[in-house]
C-alpha positions, 0 to 999 in steps of 0.5 A: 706762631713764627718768632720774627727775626726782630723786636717791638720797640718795648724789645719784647718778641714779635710773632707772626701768626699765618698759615701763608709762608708765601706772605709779605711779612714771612717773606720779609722775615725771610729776607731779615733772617737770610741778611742777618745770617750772611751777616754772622758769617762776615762777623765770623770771619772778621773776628777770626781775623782779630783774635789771629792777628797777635798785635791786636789791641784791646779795641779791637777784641771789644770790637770783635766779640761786641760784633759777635755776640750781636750775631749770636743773638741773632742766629740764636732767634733764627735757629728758635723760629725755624724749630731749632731751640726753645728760647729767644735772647 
């Protein structure tokens, strides 16, 4: 069983179960899980910038780490589907 890189509408685990990684779903799931990981890296350094710059208020903290555990949730379900961890959010 493969943890899709996103939830039903009950915000509960999809799963995908195949033995076909060439499918339309798994290279969906591909796409979504590469998007989301190009999207850490910009959060990253977005937040890196923020926490850098001494006259940043507290908006743009909030902002910053909002963005960043966003992320990090992220990662983590793509660090479980690929065999990486153990739990999902």
């Amino acid at each position: 069983m493969r943890l899709l890189p996103w939830t039903g509408v009950d915000g509960k685990p999809c799963y995908l179960s195949t033995d076909d990684s060439d499918s339309l779903l798994s290279q969906l799931a591909d796409d979504v899980e590469a998007a989301q990981l190009g999207s850490a890296e910009q959060v990253l350094a977005g937040a890196k910038a923020v926490l850098e710059d001494a006259r940043a208020g507290e908006r743009a903290v909030r902002f910053a780490l909002t963005r960043a555990v966003e992320s990090l949730g992220d990662v983590l379900r793509v660090a479980v589907s690929r065999g990486g961890g153990t739990s999902a959010r």
